[in-house]
Backbone and ligand atoms as CSV (ligand in chain L), in Angstrom:
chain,resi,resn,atom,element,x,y,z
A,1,UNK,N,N,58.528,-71.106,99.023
A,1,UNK,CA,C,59.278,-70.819,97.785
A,1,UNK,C,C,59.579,-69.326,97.658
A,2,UNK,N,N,60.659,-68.727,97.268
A,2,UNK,CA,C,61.303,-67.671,97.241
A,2,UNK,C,C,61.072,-67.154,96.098
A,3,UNK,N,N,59.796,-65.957,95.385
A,3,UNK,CA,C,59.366,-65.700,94.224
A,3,UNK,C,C,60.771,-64.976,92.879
A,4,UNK,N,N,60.881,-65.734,92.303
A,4,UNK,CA,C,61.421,-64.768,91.620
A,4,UNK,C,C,61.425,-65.635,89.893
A,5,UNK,N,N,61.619,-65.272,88.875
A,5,UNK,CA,C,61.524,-65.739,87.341
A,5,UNK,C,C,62.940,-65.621,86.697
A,6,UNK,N,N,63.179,-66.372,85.814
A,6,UNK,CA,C,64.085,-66.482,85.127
A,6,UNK,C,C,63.777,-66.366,83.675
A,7,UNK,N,N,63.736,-64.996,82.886
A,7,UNK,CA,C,63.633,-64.253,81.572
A,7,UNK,C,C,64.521,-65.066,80.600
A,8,UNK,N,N,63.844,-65.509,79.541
A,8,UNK,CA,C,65.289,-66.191,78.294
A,8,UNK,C,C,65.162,-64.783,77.566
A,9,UNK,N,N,65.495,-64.011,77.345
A,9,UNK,CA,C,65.633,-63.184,76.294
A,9,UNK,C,C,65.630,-63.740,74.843
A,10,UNK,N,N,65.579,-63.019,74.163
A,10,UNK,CA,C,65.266,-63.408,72.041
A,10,UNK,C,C,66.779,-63.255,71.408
A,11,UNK,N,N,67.331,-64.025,71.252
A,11,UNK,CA,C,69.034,-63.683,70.494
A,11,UNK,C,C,68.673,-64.121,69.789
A,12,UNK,N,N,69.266,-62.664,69.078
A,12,UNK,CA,C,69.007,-62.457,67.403
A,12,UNK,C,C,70.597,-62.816,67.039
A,13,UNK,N,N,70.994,-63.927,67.221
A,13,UNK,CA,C,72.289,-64.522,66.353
A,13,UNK,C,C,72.445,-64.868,65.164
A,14,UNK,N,N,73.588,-64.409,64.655
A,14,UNK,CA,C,73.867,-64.973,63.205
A,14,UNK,C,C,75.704,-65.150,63.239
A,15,UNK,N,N,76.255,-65.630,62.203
A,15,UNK,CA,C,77.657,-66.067,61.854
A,15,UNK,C,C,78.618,-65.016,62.669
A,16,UNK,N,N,78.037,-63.416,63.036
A,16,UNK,CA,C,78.646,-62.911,63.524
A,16,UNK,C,C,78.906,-62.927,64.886
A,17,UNK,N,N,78.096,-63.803,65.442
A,17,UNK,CA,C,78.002,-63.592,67.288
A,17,UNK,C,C,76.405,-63.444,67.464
A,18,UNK,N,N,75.892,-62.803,68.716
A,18,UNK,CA,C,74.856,-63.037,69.292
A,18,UNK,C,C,74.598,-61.234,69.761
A,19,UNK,N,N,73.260,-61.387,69.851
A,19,UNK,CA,C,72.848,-60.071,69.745
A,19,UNK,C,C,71.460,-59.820,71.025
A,20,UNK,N,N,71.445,-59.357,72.012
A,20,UNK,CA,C,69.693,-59.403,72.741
A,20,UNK,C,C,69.479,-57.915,72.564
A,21,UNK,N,N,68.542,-57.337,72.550
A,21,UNK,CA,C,67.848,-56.050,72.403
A,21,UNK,C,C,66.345,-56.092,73.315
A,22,UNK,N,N,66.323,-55.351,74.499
A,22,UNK,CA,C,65.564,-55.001,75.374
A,22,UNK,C,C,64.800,-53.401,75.394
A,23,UNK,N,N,63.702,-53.848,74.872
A,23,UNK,CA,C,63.249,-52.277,74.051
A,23,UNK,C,C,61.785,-51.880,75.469
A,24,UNK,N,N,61.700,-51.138,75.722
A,24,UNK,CA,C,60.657,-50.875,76.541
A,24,UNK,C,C,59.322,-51.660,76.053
A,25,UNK,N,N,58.357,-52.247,76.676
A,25,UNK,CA,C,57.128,-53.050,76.079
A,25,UNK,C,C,57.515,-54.045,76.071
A,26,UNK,N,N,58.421,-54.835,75.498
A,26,UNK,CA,C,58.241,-55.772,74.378
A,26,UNK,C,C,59.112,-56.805,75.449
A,27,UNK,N,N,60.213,-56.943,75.905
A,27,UNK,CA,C,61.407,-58.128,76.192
A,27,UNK,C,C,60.855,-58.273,77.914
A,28,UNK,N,N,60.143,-56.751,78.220
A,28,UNK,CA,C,60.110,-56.830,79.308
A,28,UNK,C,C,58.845,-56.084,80.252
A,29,UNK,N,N,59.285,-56.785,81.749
A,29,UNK,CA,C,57.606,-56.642,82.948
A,29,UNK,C,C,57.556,-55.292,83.433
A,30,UNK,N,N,58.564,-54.570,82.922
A,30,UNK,CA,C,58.207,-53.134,83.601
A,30,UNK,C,C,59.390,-51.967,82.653
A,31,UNK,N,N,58.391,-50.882,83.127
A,31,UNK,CA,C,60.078,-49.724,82.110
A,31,UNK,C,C,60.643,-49.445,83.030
A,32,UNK,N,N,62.037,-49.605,81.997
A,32,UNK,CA,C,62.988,-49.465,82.627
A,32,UNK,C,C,63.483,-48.350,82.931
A,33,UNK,N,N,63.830,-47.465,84.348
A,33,UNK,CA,C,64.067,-45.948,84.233
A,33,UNK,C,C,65.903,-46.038,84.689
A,34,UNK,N,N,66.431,-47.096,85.011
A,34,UNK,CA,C,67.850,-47.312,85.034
A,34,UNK,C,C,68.835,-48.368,85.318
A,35,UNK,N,N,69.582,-48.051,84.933
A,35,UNK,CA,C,70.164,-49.309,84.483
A,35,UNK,C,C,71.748,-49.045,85.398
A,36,UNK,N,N,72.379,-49.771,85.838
A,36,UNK,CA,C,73.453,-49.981,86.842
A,36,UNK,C,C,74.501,-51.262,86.269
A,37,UNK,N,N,76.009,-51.415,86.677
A,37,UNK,CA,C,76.375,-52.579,86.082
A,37,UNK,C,C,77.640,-52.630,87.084
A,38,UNK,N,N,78.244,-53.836,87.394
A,38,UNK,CA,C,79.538,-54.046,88.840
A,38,UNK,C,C,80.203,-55.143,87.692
A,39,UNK,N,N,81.511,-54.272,88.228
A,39,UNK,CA,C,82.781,-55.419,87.603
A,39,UNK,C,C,83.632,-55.526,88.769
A,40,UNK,N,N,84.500,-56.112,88.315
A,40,UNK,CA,C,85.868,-56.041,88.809
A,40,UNK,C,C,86.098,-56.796,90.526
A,41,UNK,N,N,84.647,-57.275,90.672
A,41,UNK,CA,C,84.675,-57.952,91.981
A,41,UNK,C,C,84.985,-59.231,92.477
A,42,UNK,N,N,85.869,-58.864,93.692
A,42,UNK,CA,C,86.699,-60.406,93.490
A,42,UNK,C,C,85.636,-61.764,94.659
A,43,UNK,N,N,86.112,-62.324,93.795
A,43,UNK,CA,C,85.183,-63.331,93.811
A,43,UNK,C,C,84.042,-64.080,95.808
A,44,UNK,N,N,84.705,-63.951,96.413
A,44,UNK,CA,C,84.507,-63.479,97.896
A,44,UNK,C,C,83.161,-62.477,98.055
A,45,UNK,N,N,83.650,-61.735,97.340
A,45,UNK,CA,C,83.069,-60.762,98.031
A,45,UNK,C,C,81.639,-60.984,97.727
A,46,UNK,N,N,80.891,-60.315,98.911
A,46,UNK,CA,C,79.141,-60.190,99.145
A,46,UNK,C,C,78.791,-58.788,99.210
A,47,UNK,N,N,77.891,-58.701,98.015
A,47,UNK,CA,C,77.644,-57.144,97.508
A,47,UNK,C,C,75.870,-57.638,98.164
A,48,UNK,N,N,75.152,-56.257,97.812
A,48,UNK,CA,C,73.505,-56.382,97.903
A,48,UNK,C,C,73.396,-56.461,99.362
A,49,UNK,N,N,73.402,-57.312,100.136
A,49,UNK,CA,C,72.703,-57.384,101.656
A,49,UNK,C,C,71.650,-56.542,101.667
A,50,UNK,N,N,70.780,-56.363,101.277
A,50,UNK,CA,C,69.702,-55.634,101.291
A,50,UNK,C,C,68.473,-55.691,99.955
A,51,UNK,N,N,67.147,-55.068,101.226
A,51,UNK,CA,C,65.585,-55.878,100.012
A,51,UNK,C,C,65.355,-54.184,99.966
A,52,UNK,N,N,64.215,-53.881,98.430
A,52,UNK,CA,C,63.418,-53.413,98.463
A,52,UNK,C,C,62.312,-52.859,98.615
A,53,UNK,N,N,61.570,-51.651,99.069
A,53,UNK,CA,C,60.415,-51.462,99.229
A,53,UNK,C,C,59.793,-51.897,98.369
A,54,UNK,N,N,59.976,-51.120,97.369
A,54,UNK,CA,C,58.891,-50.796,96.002
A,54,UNK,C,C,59.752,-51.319,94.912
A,55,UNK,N,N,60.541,-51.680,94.459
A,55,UNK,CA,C,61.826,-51.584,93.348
A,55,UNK,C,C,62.015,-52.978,92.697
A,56,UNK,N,N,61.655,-52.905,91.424
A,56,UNK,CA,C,61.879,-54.291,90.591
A,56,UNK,C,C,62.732,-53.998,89.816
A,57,UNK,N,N,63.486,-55.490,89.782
A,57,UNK,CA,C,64.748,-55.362,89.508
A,57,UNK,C,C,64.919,-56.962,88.000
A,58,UNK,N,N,65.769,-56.559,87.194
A,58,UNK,CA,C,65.987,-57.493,86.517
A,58,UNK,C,C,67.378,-57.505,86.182
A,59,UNK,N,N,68.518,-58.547,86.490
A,59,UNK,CA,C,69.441,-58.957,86.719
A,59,UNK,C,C,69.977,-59.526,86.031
A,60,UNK,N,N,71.050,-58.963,84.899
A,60,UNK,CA,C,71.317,-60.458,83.473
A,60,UNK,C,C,73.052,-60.060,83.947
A,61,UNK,N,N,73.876,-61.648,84.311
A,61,UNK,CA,C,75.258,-61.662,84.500
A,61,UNK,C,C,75.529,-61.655,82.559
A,62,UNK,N,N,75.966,-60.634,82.524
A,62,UNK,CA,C,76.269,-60.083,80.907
A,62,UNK,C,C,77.768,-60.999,80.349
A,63,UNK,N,N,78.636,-61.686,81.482
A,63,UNK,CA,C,79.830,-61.888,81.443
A,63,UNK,C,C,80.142,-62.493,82.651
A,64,UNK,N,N,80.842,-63.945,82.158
A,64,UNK,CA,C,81.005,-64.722,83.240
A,64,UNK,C,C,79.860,-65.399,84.457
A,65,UNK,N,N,80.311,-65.022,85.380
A,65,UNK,CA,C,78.999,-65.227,86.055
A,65,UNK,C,C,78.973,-65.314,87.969
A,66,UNK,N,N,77.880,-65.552,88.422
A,66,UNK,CA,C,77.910,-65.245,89.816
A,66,UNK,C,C,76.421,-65.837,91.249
A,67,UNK,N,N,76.580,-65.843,92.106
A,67,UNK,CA,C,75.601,-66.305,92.546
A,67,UNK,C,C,74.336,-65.093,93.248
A,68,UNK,N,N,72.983,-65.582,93.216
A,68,UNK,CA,C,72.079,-64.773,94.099
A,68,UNK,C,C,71.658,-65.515,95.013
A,69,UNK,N,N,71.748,-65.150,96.033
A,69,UNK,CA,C,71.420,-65.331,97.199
A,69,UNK,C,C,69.817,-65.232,97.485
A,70,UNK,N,N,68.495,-65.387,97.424
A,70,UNK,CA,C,67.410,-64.916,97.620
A,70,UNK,C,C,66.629,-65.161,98.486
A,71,UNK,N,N,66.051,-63.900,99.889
A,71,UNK,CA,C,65.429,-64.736,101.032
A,71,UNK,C,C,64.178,-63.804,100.926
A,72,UNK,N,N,63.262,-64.761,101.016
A,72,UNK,CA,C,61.949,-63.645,101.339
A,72,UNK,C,C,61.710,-64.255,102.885
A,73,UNK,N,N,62.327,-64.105,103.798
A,73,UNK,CA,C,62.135,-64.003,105.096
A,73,UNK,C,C,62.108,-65.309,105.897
A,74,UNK,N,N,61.419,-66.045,105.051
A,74,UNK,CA,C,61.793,-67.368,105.658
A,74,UNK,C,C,62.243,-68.707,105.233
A,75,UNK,N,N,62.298,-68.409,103.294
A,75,UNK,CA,C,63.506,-69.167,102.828
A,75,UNK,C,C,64.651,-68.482,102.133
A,76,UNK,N,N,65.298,-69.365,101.487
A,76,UNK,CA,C,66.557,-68.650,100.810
A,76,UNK,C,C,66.992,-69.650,99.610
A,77,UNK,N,N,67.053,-69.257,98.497
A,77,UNK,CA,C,67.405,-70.124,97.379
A,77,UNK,C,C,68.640,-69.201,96.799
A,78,UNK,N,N,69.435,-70.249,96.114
A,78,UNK,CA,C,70.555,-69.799,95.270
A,78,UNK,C,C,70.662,-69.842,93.953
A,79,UNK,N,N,70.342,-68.589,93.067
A,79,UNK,CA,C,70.364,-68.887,91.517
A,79,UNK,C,C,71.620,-68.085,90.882
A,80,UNK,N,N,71.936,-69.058,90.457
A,80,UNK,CA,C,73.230,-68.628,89.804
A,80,UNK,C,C,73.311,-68.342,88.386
A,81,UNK,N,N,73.886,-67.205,87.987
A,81,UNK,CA,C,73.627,-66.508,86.582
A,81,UNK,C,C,75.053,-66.557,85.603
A,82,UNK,N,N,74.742,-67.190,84.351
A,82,UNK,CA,C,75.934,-67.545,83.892
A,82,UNK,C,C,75.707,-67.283,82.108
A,83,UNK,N,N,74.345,-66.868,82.109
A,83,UNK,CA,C,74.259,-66.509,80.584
A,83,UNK,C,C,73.630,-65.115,80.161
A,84,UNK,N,N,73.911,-64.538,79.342
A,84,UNK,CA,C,74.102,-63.114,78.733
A,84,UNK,C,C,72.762,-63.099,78.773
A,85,UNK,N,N,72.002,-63.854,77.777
A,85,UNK,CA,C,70.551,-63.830,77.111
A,85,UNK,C,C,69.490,-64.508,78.286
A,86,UNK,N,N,69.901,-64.261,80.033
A,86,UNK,CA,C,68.677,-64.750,80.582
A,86,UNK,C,C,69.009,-63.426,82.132
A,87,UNK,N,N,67.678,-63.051,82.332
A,87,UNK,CA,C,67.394,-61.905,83.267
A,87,UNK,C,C,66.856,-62.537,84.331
A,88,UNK,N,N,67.400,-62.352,85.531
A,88,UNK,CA,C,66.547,-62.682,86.818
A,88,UNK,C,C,66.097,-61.208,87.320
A,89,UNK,N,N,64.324,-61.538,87.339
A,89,UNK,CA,C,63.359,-60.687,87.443
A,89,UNK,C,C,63.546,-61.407,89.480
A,90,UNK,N,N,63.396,-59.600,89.428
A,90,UNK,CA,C,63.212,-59.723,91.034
A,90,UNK,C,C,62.069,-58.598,91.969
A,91,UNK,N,N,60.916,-58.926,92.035
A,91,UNK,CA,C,60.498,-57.746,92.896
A,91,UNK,C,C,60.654,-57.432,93.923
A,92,UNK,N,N,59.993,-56.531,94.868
A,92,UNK,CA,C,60.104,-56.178,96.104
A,92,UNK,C,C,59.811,-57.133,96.878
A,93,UNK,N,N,60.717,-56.461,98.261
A,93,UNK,CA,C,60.500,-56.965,99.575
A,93,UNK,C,C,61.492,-58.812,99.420
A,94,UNK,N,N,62.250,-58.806,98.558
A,94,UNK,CA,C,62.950,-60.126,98.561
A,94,UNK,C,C,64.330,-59.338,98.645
A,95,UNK,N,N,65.208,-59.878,100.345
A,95,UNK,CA,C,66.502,-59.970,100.563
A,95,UNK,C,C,67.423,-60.487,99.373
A,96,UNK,N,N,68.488,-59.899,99.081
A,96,UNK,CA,C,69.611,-60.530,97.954
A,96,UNK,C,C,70.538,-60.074,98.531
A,97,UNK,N,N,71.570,-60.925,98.500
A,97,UNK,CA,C,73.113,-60.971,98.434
A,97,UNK,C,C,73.685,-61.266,97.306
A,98,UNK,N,N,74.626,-61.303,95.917
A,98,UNK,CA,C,75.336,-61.857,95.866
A,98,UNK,C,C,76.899,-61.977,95.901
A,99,UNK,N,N,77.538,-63.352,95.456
A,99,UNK,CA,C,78.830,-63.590,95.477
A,99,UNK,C,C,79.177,-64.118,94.521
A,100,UNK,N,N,80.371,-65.294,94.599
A,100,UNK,CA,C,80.901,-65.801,94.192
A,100,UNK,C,C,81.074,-65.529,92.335
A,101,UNK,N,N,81.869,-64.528,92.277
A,101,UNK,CA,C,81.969,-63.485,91.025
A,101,UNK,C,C,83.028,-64.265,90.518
A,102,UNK,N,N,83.031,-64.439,89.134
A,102,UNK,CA,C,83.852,-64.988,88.629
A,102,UNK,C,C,84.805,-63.797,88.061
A,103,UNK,N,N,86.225,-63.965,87.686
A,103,UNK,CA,C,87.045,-62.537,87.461
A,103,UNK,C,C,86.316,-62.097,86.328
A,104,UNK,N,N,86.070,-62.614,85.205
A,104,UNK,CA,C,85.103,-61.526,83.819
A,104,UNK,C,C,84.159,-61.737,84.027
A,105,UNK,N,N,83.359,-61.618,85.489
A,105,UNK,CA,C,81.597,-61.450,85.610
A,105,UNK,C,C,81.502,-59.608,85.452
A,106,UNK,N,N,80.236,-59.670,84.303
A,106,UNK,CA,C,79.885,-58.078,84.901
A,106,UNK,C,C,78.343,-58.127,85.063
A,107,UNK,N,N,78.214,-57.582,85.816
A,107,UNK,CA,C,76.505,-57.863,85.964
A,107,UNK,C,C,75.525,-56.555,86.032
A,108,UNK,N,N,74.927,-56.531,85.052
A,108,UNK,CA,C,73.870,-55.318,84.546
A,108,UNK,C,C,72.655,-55.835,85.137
A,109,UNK,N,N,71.797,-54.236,86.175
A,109,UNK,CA,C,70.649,-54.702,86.245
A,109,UNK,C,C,70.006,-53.071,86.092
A,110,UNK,N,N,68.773,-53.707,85.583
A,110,UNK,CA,C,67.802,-53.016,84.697
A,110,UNK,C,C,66.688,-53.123,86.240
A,111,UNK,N,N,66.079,-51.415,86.339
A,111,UNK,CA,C,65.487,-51.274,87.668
A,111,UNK,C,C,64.681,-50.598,86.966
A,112,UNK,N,N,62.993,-50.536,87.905
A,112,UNK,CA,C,61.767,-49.872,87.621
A,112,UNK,C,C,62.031,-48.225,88.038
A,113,UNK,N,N,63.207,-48.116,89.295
A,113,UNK,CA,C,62.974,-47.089,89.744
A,113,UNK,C,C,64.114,-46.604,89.733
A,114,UNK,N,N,64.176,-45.055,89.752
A,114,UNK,CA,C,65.418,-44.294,89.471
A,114,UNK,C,C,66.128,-44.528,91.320
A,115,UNK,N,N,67.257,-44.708,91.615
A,115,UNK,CA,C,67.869,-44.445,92.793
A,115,UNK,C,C,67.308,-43.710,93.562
A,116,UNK,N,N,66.693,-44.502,94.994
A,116,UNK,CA,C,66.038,-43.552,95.858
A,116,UNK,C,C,66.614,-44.636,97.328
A,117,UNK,N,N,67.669,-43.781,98.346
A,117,UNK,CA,C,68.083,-44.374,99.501
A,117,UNK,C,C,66.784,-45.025,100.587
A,118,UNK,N,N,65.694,-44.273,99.936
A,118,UNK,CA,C,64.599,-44.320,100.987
A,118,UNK,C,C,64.125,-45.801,100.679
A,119,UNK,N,N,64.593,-46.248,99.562
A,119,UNK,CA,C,63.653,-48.034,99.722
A,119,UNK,C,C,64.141,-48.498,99.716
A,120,UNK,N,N,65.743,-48.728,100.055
A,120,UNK,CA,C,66.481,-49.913,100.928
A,120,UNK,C,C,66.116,-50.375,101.964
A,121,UNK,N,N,66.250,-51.446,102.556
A,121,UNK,CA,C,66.426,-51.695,103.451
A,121,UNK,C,C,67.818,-52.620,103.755
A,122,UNK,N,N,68.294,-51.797,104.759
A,122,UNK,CA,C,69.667,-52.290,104.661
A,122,UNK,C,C,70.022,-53.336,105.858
A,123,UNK,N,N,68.926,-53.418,106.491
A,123,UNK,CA,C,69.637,-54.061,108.204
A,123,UNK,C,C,68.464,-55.232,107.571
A,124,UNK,N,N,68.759,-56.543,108.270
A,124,UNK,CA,C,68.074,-57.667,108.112
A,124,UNK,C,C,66.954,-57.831,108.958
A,125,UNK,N,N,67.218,-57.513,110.217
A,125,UNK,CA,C,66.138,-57.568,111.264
A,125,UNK,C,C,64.851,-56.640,110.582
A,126,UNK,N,N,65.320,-55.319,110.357
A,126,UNK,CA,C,64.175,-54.385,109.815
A,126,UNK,C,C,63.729,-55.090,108.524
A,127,UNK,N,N,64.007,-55.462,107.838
A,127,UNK,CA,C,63.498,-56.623,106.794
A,127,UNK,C,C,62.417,-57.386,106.889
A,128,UNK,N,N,62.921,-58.381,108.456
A,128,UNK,CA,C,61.927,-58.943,108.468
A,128,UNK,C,C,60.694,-58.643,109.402
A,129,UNK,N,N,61.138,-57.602,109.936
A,129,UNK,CA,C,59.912,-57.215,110.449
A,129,UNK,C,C,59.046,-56.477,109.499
A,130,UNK,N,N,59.057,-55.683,108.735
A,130,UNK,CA,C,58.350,-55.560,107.473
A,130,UNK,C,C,57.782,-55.865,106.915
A,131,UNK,N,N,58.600,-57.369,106.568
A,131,UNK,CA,C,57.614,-58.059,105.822
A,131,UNK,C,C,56.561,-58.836,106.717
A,132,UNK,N,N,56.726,-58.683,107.849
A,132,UNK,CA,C,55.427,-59.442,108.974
A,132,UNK,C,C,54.673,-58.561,109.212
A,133,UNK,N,N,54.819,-57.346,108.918
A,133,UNK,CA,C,54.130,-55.993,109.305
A,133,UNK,C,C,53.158,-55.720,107.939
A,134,UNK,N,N,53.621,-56.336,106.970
A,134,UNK,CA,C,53.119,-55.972,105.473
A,134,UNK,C,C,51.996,-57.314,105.527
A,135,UNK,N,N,52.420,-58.598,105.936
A,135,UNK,CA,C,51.615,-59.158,105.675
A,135,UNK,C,C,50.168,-59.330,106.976
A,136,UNK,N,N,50.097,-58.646,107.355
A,136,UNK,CA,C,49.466,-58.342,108.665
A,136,UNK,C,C,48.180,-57.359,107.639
A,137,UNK,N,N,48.563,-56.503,107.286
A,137,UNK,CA,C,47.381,-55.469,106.110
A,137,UNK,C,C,46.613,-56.190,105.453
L,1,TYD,P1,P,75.452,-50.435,96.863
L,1,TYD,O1,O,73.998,-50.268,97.173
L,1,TYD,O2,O,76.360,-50.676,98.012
L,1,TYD,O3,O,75.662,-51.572,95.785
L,1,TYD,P2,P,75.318,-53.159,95.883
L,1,TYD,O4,O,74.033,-53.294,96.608
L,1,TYD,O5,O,75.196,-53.583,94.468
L,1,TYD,O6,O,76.437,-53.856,96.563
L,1,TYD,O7,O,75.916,-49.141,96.055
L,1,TYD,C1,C,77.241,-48.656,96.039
L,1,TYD,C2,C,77.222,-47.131,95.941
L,1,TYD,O8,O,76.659,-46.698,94.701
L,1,TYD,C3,C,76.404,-46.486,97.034
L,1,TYD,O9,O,77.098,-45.320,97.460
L,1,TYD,C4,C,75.134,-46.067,96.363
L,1,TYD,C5,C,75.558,-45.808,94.938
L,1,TYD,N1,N,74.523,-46.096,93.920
L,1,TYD,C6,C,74.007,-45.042,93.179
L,1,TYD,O10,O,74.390,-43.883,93.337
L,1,TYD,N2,N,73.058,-45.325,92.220
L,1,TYD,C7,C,72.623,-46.586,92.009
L,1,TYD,O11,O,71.758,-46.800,91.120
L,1,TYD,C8,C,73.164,-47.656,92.808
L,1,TYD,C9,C,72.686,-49.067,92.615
L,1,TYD,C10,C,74.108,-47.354,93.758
């Protein structure tokens, strides 16, 4: 099984529309030091190809919606994100791709760690040797 959670967030709705508020502590598993967001991608396309060292990630399609791809090395599941008020929590060392972007998908994700090139991993092979190397300790 390919670890990852699916967050409902608290909408605070009323007659006017719908409302989520993500306050450090409280909505969520870690603070948040930044936050990132992709539009405009046509639907084809495969963004991510690449896992984390250290870096947790929480993933809410804010608009429209789109697929994740998720492999921790030797499976791969597909969760697809289509509502404002739910976060896919993702930690380290799990491969992601996704696709299939719908034209008004925008997708905000909320990260533990400020941008650092050094904990990508961008090639697949080095991936999985990693993670056979990690679980070897
Ligand atoms: P990239 O890692 O290719 O995005 P994705 O994995 O979502 O497809 O990032 C695109 C560019 O943006 C790349 O030059 C790195 C830069 N970038 C930052 O400067 N800060 C960030 O927080 C992120 C996520 C990317």
């Amino acid at each position: 099984m390919v670890k990852y959670d699916l967050i409902d967030f608290k909408i605070r709705g009323d007659a006017r529309g719908s409302l989520v508020a993500l306050e450090k502590g409280t909505e969520f598993p870690f603070d948040i030091k930044r936050v990132y967001y992709i539009w405009g991608t046509n639907k084809n396309v495969i963004r991510g190809r690449h896992a984390h060292r250290n870096l947790e990630q929480v993933i809410v399609c804010v608009s429209g919606s789109c697929d994740f791809i998720l492999d921790n090395g030797h499976e791969r599941t597909t969760v697809h994100l289509d509502k404002p008020y739910q976060g896919l929590y993702i930690k380290s060392n799990i491969w992601r791709e996704f696709t299939n972007f719908s034209p008004d998908c925008v997708v905000m994700v909320l990260a533990s760690e400020h941008y650092d090139e050094a904990d990508y991993i961008r090639d697949y092979q080095t991936f999985l040797s990693e993670i056979s190397e990690n679980k070897g300790v």
